[in-house]
Structure formats: structure tokens, C-alpha cells
TORPAMI-321227 format. One line per 4 residues: their letters; for each residue x, y, z of N, C-alpha, C. Coordinates in steps of 0.05 Angstrom, whole numbers, plus 5000, padded with zeros to 4 digits. Last residue first. Example, Ala and Ser with C-alpha at 12.3 -4.5 7.8 and 13.67 -1.06 7.14 Angstrom:
residues 2
sa) 5257/4955/5142/5273/4979/5143/5258/5001/5157  5264/4886/5156/5246/4910/5156/5264/4934/5156 $
***
This chain:
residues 295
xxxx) 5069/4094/4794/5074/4105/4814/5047/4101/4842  5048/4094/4739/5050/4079/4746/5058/4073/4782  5011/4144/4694/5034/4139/4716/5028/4118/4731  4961/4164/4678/4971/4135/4666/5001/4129/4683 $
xxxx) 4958/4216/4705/4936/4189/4710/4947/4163/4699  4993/4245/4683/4996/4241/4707/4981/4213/4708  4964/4252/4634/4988/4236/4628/4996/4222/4660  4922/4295/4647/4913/4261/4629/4941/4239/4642 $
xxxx) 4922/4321/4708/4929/4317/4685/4934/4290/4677  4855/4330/4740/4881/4317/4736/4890/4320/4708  4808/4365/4771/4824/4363/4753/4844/4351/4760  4773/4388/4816/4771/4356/4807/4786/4352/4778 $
xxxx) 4780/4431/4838/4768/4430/4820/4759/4409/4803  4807/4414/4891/4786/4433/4885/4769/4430/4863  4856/4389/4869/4838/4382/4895/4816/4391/4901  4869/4405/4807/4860/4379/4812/4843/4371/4843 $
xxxx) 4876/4461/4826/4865/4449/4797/4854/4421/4811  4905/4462/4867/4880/4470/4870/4865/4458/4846  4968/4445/4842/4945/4436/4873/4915/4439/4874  4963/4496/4810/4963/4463/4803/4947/4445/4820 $
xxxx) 4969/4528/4849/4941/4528/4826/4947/4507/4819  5022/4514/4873/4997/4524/4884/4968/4520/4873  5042/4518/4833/5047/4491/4844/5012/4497/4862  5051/4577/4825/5038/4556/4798/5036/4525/4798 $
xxxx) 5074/4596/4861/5049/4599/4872/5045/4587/4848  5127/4575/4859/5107/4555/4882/5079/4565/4871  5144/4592/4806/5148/4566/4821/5123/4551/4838  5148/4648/4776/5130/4639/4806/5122/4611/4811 $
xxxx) 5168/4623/4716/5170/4633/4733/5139/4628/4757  5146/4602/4661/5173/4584/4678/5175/4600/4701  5080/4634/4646/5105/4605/4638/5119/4599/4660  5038/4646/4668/5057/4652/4695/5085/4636/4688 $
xxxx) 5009/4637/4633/5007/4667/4630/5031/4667/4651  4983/4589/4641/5001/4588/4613/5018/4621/4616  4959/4590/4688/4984/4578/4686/5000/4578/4659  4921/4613/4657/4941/4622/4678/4958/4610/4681 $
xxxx) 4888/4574/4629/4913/4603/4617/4925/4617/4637  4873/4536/4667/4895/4525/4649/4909/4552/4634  4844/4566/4695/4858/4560/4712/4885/4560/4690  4785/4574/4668/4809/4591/4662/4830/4588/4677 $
xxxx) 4753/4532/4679/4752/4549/4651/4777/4559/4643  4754/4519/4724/4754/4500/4708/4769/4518/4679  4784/4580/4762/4760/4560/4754/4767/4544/4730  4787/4633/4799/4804/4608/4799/4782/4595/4786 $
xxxx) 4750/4660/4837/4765/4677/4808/4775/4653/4794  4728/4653/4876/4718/4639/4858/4729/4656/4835  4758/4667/4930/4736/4694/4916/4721/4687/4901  4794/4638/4943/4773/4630/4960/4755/4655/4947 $
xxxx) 4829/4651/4892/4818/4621/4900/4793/4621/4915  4843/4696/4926/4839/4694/4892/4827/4677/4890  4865/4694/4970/4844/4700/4968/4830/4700/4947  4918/4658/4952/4895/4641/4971/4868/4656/4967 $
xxxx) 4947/4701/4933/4939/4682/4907/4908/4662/4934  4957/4728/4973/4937/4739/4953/4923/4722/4930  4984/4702/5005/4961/4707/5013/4943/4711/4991  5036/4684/4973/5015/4664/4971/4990/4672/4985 $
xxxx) 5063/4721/4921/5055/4730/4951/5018/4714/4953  5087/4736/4875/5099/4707/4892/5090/4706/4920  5063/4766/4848/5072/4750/4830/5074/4722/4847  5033/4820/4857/5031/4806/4875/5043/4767/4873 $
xxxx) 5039/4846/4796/5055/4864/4826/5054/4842/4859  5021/4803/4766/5044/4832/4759/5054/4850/4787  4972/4780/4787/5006/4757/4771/5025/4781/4773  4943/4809/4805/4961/4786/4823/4975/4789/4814 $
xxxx) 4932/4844/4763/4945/4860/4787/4943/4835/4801  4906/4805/4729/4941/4820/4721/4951/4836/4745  4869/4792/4757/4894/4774/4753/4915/4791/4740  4834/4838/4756/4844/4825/4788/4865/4806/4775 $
xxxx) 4834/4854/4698/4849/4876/4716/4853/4855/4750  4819/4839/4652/4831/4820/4664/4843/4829/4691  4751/4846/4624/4774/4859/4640/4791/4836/4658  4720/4809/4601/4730/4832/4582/4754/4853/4599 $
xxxx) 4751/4746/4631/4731/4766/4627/4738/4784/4613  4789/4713/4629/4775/4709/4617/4756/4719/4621  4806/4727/4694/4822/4713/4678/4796/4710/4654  4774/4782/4730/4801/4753/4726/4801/4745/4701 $
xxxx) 4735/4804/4746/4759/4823/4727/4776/4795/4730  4686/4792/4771/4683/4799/4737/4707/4807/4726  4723/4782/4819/4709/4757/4800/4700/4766/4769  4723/4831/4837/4756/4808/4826/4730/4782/4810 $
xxxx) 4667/4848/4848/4696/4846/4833/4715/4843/4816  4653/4805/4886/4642/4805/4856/4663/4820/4845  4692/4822/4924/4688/4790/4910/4674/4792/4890  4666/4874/4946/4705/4870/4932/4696/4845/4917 $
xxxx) 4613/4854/4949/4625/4874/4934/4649/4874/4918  4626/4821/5011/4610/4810/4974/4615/4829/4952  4646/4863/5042/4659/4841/5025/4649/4828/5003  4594/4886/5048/4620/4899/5031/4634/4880/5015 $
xxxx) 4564/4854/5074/4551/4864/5051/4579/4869/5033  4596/4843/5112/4595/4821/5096/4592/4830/5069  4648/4888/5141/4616/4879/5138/4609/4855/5110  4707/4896/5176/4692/4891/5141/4664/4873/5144 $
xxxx) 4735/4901/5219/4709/4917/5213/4694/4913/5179  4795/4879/5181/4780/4879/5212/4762/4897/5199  4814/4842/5141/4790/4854/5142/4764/4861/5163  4857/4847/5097/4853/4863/5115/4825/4869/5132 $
xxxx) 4854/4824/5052/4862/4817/5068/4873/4824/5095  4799/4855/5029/4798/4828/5040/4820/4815/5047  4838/4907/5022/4814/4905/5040/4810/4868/5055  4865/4897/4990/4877/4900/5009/4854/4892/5025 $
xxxx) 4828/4870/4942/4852/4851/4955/4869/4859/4980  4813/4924/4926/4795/4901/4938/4818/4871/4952  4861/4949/4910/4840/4963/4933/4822/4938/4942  4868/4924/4869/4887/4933/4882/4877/4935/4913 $
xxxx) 4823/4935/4833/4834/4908/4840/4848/4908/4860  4829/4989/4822/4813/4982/4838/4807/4955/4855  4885/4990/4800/4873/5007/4819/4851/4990/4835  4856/4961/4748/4881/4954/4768/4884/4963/4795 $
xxxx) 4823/5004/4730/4821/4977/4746/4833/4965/4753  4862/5042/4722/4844/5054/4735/4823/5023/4755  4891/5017/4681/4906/5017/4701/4890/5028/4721  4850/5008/4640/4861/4989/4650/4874/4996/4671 $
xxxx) 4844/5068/4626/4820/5056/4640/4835/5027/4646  4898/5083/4603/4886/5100/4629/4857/5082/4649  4886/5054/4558/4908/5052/4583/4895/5059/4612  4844/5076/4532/4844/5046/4538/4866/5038/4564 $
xxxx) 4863/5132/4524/4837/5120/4539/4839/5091/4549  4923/5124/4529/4910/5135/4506/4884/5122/4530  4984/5142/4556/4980/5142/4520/4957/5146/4523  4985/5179/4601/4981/5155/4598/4976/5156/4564 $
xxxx) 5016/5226/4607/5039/5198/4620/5017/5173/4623  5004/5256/4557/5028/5241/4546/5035/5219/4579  4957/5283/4583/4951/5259/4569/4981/5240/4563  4971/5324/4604/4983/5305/4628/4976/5281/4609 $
xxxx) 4944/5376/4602/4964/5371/4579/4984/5351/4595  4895/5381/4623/4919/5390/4637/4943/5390/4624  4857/5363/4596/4851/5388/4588/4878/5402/4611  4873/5301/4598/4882/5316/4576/4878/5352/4581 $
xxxx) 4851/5297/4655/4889/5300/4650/4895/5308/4617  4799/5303/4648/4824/5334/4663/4849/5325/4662  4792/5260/4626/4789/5287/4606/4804/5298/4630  4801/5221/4660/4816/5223/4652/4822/5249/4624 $
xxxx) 4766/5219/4706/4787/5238/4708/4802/5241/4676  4736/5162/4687/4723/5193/4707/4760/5197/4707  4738/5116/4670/4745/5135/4641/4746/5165/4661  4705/5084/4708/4733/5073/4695/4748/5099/4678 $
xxxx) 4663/5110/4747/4666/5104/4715/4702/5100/4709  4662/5090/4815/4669/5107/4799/4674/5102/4774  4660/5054/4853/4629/5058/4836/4645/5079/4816  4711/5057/4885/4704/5033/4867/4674/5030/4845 $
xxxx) 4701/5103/4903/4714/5095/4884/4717/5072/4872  4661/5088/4942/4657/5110/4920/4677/5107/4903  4691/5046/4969/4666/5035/4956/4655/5071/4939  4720/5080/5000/4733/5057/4982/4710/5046/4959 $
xxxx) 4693/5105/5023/4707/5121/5007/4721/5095/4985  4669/5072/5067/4656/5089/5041/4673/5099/5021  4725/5058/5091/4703/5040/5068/4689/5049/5060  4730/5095/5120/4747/5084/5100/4729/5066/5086 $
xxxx) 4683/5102/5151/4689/5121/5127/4709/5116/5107  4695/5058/5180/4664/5060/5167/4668/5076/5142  4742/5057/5213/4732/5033/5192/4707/5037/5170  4722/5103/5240/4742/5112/5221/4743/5081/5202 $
xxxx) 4688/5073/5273/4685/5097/5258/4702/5106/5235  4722/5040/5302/4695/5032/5282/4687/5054/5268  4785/5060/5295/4766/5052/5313/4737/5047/5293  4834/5063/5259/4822/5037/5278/4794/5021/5293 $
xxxx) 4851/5128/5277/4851/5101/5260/4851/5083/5276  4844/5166/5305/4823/5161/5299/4832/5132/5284  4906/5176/5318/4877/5188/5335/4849/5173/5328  4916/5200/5257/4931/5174/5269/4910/5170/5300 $
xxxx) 4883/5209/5205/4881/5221/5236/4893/5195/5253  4864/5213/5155/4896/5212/5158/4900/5227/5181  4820/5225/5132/4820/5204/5145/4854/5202/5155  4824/5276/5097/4804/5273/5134/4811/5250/5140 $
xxxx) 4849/5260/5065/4864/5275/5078/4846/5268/5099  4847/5217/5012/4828/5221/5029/4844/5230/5052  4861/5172/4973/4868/5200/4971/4850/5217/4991  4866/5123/4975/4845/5129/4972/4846/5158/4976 $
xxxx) 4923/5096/4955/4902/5095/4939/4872/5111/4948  4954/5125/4997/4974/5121/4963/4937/5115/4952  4939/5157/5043/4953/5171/5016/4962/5164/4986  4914/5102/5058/4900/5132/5060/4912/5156/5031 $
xxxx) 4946/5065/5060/4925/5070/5042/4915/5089/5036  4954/5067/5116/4976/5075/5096/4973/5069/5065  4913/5043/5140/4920/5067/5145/4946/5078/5116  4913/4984/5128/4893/5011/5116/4901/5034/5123 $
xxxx) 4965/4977/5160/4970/4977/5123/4945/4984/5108  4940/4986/5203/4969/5003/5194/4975/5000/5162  4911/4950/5218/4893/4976/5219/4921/4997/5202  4946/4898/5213/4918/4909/5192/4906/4938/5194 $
xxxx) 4970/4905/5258/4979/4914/5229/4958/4911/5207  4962/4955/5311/4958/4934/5299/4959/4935/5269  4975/5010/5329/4946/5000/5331/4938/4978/5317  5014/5037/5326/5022/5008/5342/4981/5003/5352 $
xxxx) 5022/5066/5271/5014/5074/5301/5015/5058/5321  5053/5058/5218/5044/5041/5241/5042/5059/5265  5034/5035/5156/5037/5063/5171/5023/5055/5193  5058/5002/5102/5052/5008/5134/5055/5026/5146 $
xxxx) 5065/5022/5046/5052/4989/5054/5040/4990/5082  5087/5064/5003/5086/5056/5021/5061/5030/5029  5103/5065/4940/5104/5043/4953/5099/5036/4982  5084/5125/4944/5070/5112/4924/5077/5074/4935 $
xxxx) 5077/5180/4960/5087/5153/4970/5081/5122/4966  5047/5227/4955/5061/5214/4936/5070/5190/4944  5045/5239/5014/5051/5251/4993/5056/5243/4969  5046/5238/5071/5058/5222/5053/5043/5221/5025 $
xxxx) 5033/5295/5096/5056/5282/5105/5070/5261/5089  4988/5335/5083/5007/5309/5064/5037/5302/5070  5002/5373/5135/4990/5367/5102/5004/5351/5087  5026/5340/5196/5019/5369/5179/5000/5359/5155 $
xxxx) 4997/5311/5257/5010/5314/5227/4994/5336/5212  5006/5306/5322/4994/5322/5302/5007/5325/5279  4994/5243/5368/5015/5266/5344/4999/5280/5322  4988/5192/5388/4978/5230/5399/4997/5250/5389 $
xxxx) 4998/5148/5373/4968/5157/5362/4969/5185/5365  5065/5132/5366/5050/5142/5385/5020/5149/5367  5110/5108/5341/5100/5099/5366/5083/5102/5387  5104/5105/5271/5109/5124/5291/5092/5110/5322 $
xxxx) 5147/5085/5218/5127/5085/5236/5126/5096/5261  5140/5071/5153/5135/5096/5173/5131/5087/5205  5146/5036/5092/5138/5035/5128/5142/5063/5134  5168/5053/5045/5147/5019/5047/5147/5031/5073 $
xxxx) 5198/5094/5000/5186/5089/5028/5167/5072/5032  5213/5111/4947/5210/5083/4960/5202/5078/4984  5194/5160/4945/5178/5139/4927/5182/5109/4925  5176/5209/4979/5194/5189/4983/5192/5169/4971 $
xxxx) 5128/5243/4976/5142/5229/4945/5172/5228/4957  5137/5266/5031/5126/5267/5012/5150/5264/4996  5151/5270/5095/5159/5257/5078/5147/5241/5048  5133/5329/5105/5162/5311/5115/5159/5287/5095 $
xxxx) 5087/5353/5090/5105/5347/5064/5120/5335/5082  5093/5387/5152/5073/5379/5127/5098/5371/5107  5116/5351/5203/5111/5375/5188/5094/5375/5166  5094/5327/5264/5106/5324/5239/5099/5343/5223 $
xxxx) 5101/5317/5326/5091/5335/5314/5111/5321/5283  5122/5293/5375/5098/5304/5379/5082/5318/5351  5169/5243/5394/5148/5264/5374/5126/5265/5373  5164/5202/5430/5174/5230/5442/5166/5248/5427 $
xxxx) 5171/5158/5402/5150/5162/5418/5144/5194/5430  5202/5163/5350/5204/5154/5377/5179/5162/5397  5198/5124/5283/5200/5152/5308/5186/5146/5329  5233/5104/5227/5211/5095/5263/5215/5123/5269 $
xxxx) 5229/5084/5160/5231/5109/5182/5213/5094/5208  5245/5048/5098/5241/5052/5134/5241/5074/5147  5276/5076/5055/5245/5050/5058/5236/5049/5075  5295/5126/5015/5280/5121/5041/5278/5098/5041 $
xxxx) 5309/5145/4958/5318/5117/4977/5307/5112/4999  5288/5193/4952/5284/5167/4935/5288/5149/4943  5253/5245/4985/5278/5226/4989/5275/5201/4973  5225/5285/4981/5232/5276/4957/5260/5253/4966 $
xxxx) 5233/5304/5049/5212/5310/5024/5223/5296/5004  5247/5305/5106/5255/5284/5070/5250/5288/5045  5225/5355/5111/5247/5341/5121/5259/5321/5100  5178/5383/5111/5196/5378/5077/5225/5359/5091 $
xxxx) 5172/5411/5170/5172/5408/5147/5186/5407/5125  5206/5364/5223/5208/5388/5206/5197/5390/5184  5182/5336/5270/5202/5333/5251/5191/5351/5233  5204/5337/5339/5186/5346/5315/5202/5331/5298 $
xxxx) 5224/5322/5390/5196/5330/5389/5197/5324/5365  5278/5283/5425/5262/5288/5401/5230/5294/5388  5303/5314/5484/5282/5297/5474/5278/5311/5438  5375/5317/5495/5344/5330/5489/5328/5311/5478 $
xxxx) 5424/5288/5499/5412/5299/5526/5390/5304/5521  5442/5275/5448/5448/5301/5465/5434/5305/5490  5372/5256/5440/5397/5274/5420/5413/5282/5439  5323/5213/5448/5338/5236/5460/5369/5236/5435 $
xxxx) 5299/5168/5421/5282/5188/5443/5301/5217/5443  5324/5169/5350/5321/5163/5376/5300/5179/5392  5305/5140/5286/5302/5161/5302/5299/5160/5328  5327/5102/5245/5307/5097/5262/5321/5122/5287 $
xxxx) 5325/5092/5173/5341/5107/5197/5314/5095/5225  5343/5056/5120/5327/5066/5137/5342/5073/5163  5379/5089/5079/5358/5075/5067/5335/5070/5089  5409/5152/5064/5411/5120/5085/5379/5114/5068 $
xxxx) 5447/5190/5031/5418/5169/5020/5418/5146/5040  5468/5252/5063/5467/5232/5043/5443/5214/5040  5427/5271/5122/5449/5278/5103/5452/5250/5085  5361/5295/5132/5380/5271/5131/5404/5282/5107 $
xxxx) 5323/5331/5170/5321/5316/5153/5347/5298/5152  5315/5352/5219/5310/5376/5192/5318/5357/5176  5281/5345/5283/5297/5343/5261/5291/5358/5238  5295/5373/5348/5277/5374/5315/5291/5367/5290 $
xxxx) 5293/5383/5414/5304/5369/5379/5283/5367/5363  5290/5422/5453/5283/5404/5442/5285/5404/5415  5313/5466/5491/5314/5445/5501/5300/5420/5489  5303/5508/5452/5289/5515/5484/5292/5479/5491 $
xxxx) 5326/5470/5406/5323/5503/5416/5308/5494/5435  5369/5445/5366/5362/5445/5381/5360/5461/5395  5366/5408/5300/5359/5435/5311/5350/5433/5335  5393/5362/5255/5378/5368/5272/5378/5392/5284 $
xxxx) 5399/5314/5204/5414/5343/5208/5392/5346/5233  5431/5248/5217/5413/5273/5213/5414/5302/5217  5466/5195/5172/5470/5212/5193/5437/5240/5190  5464/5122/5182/5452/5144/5173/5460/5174/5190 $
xxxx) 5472/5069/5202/5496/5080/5179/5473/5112/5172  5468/5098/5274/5472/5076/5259/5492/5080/5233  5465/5163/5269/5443/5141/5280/5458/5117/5260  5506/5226/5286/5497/5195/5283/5489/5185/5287 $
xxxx) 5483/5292/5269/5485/5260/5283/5477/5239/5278  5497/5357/5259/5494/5325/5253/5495/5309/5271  5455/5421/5279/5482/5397/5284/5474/5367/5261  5435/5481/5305/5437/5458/5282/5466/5444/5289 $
xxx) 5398/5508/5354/5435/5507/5348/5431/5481/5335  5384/5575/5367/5371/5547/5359/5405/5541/5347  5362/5606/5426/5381/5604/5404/5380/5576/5391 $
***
């Protein structure tokens, strides 16, 4: 006999189902933001979690689960569209179909296989759309490093313009105006993808890495594509790893240092102290007026 209930975790409450002596959750009452899911309910161990459990939960950001689950449903927590983390305490769990689904801000998806192998892993659903690789079991190991990176490097060979006739012949053209869009945010994308990787870059082969770096180097600041500096300055604005790998890629240069800093006016403080720094220690730039200072 299966016997549904609420319970309290913290400020979040869950709906849950408890039959032949094990819990399952069925999702969450009102909008907690993150819950962290115990071993035991009531005396019962927490096995599952239910399909569609969150499914469409907007507020999510956090979810843990306890070591004790064995099983996730399909869709549980698809197009949770703030969900940043997941994380589950165990490699030996069987996930359903598109567990994350749309999850468009997630960042970590943690098997406790270390956090570089967790923030490629949670790549899997938001940029490289790739279901065979979404084997918590397999992430990490040199193998599963190998195919994530093919797949990264087929889409990164992919024509800038590839999909975007099936979103008109889908009548989907109105959620990007017009060719030119669709192909700037398609390199953004790909910008996107090369800056996780190189800062992520257990099992990354050199060959590859020269790849992502050419790159970001034809898409910065004063090329016909500006797509690696507008995906720093616009989503990575105040996050000094990314601006360091930017620098150590040769994106950063004599040429075009000075419109960046024109492009970042009165805001991101340090990281435009940062490029300042580099201007002059790196690049052997000073400013004129600085030099006649008396100091």
C-alpha cells in the first residue's frame, strides 16, 4: 500500500510515497529554492525520485541527494531553469531520459568525482546535447573524456547558420529575429564551450587545446566575430578565471586591449584593473599622463 505524505526538510517541504518500506519522492510543495534530501524519511530509506518530480520548477538552484537513491526518473528535473547544482552522492544510480532537460543555468552536476569532471558533466544537457554521455558510471574516466571532446569539437566544426532553416521550416524563426542573430549567438555558444573546457582541463590533449585557443583568438575583440569577448564581458563580466584564460589564449593585445576597456565603461572594477595591469606588465604599455607623474 503506498502511503503519500509531506515533509519537512529545512524551509522546504516534499511530497513523498512510501511502499514496501521505501521512499520516493514525488516532488516539492511550494517554491523552496534549495532542498537537500535526507537518507531516511520516517524510519525509510530514500530510493527514488519520481518522474517529472520538479519538472518545470523555476526556482530550484540546489538539489543534493543522498546516497541512498538509487534511481531518478525521467524529466525529474527538466527545465528547472534556475537550477545551478544537482548533486548526487553516488556514480551507481540509474537515470531516466533527460533528467536535466532544458536546464539551461545548470553549472555542477556532482557525482563526487571531482569538480572539474562535474561542471563537464553538467554540460552534457545544457551545451553538448549528448544523452549517451549522461552516464554518471562513466563520467570522468578517460573514455568518457574522449567522447566528450569529440562531440565538443563536432560542434565546434559545425557551420554557424546549421539548424537554423529547421527553426524557420518549424515556424520557431520569431525566437531568433533573423540569420545574423541566430549565427552570433551560435558563436557565443561556441565561445562558451571553449572557455569551459580550458578551464576545465583534466584529460585535455594539447592538440585540442590549441583548437579552443585558436578560437577565442579569431572571435575577440576586433575580429569579424566578437563572439569570445562578448561571451566574457556579457555573462562572465566579473569572473577573474575567465578573464586570466583570455590573456593567457593571446586574445588580449596591443591592438585591442584599449576598446575593451572602452566596451567595460564604469563597471567590472577589478577585472578592468586587471587588463590595465596586463596592458602595461605584459604588453609594455603605460599611460602617457601616468609617466609624467611625479610620485
Amino acid at each position: 500500500m503506498v502511503k503519500e505524505r509531506e515533509t519537512g526538510i529545512g524551509d522546504a517541504v516534499i511530497l513523498t510515497a512510501e511502499s514496501g518500506g521505501e521512499i520516493t519522492v514525488l516532488g516539492a510543495k511550494g517554491q523552496p529554492s534549495r532542498i537537500a534530501i535526507p537518507e531516511m524519511i520516517d524510519g525509510f530509506p530514500v530510493t527514488t525520485i519520481a518522474k517529472k518530480a520538479f519538472l518545470g520548477n523555476k526556482v530550484l538552484t540546489e538539489v543534493s541527494l543522498p546516497v541512498t537513491v538509487r534511481e531518478i526518473g525521467d524529466w525529474a528535473f527538466a527545465h528547472c531553469s534556475s537550477l545551478y547544482k544537482l548533486e548526487m552522492s553516488s556514480s551507481d544510480i540509474h537515470v531516466g531520459k533527460d533528467i536535466c532537460k532544458g536546464c539551461k543555468m545548470l553549472q555542477v552536476l556532482d557525482t563526487g568525482m571531482g569538480m572539474e569532471t562535474a561542471r563537464l558533466f553538467a554540460a552534457v544537457p545544457v551545451m553538448l546535447d549528448a544523452e549517451y554521455l549522461f552516464a554518471p558510471e562513466e563520467a570522468g574516466s578517460a573514455e568518457w573524456l574522449a567522447k566528450w571532446d569529440d562531440r565538443m569539437l563536432t560542434l565546434l566544426s559545425r557551420h554557424d547558420e546549421s539548424g537554423f532553416t529547421r527553426l524557420v521550416l518549424c515556424g520557431e524563426e520569431d525566437l531568433l529575429a533573423d540569420l545574423p542573430t541566430y549565427v552570433a549567438k551560435k558563436r557565443r555558444e561556441k565561445a562558451e564551450m571553449c572557455f569551459l573546457r580550458l578551464l576545465n582541463p583534466i584529460g585535455l590533449s594539447e592538440e585540442n587545446e590549441k583548437r579552443l585557443r585558436e578560437y577565442l583568438c579569431t572571435h575577440t575583440k576586433g575580429c569579424d566575430s566578437e563572439a569570445a569577448w562578448e561571451t566574457l564581458l556579457l555573462s562572465h563580466g566579473d569572473e577573474r578565471a575567465y578573464y586570466e584564460e583570455f590573456m593567457k589564449t593571446g586574445c588580449v593585445t596591443g591592438e585591442n586591449i584599449t576598446d575593451m576597456l572602452a566596451d567595460m565603461k564604469d563597471g567590472h572594477t577589478e577585472m578592468k584593473a586587471l587588463l590595465m595591469r596586463y596592458q602595461e606588465e605584459e604588453l609594455g604599455e603605460r599611460d602617457f599622463f601616468a609617466s609624467l607623474s611625479l610620485d
